[in-house]
VOZA-640436 format. One record per residue (C-alpha): residue number from 1; x, y, z; residue in one letter. Coordinates in nm, 2 decimals, padded with zeros to 4 digits. Example, Ala and Ser with C-alpha at 12.3 -4.5 7.8 and 13.67 -1.06 7.14 Angstrom:
2
+------+--------+--------+--------+------+
| resi |     c1 |     c2 |     c3 | resn |
+------+--------+--------+--------+------+
|    1 |  01.23 | -00.45 |  00.78 |    A |
|    2 |  01.37 | -00.11 |  00.71 |    S |
+------+--------+--------+--------+------+
***
This chain:
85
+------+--------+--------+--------+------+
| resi |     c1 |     c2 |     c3 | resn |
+------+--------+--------+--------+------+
|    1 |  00.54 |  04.29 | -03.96 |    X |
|    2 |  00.73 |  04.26 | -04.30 |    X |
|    3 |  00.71 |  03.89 | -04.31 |    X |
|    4 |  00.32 |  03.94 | -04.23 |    X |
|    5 |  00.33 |  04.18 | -04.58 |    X |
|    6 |  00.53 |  03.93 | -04.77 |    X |
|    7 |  00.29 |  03.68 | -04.74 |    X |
|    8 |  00.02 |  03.90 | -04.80 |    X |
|    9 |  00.11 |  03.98 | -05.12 |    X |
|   10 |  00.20 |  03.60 | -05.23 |    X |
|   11 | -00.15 |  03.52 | -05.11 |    X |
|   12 | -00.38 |  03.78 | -05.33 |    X |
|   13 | -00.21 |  03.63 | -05.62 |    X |
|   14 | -00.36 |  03.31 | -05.54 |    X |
|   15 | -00.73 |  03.51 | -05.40 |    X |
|   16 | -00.70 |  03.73 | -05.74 |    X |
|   17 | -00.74 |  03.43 | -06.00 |    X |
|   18 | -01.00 |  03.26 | -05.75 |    X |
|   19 | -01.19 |  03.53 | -05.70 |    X |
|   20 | -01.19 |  03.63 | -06.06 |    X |
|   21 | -01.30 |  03.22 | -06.19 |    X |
|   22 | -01.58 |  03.27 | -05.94 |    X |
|   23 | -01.72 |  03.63 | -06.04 |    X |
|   24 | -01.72 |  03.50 | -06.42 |    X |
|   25 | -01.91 |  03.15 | -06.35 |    X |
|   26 | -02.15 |  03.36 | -06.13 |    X |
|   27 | -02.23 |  03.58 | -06.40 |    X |
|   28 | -02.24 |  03.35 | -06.67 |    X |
|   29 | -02.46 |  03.14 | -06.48 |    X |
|   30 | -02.71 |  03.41 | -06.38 |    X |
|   31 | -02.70 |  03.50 | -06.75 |    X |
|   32 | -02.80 |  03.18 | -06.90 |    X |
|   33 | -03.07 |  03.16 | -06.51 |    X |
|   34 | -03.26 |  03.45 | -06.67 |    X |
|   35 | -03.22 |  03.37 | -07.03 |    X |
|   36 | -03.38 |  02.98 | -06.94 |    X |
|   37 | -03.67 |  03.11 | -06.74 |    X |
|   38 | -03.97 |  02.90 | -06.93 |    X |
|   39 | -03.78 |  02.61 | -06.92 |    X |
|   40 | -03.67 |  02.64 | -06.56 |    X |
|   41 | -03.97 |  02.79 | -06.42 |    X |
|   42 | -04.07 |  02.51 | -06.15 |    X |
|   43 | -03.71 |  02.53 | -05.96 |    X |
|   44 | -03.61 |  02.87 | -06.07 |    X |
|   45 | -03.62 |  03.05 | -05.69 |    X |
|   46 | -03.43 |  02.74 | -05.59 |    X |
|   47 | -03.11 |  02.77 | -05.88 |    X |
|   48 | -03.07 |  03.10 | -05.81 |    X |
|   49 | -03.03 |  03.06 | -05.45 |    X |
|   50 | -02.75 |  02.75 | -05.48 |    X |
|   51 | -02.59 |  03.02 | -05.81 |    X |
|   52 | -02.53 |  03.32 | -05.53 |    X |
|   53 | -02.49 |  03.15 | -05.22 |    X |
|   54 | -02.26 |  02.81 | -05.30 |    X |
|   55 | -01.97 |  03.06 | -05.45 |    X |
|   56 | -01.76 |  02.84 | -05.69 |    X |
|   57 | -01.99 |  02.53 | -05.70 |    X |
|   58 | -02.31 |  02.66 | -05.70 |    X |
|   59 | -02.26 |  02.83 | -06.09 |    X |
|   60 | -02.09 |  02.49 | -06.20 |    X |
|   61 | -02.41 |  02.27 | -06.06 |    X |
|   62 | -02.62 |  02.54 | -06.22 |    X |
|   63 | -02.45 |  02.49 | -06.56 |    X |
|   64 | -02.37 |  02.11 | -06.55 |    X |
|   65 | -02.75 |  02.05 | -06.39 |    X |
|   66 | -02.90 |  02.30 | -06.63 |    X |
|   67 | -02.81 |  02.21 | -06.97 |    X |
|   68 | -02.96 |  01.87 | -06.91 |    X |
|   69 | -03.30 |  01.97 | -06.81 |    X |
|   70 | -03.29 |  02.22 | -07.11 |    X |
|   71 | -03.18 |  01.93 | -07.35 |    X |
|   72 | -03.45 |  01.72 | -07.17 |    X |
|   73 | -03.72 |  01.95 | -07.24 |    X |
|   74 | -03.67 |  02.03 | -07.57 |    X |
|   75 | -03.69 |  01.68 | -07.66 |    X |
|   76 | -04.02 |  01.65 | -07.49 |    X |
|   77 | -04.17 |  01.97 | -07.68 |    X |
|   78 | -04.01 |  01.84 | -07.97 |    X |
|   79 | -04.22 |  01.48 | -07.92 |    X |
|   80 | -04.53 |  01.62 | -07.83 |    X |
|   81 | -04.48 |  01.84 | -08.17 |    X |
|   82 | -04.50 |  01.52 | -08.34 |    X |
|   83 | -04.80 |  01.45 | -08.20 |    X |
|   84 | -04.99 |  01.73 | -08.25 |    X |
|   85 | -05.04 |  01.66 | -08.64 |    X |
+------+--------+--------+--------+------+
***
């Protein structure tokens, strides 16, 4: 029984980091998901289901994923403001 306590206690201080990582990419994720929502609007139902339900990798696909369809379609409206002279 104390063993079973021990090991408890060594184990939430590997749980408390983890879970604390995951919470902060979740939010920052779901932040920047509503923030981006004319850019993302064809897949947005579709990141915010991988964001809550794929706990630590979901966010990080979200951010990594993200950032280059924002980058990608601000150099489209950028070109088609070229062309619009």
């Amino acid at each position: 029984m104390y063993m079973d306590l021990i090991d408890f206690q060594n184990m939430i201080w590997v749980i408390l980091p983890l879970l604390v990582i995951q919470l902060s990419l979740m939010i920052i994720a779901l932040r920047d998901w509503y923030e981006n929502r004319m850019i993302l609007s064809q897949n947005r139902s579709i990141w915010l289901i991988i964001i809550l339900f794929f706990s630590m990798i979901g966010p990080i696909i979200y951010l990594l994923f993200s950032q280059r369809l924002i980058k990608k379609n601000t150099l489209v409206d950028k070109s088609m403001d070229d062309w619009s002279v």
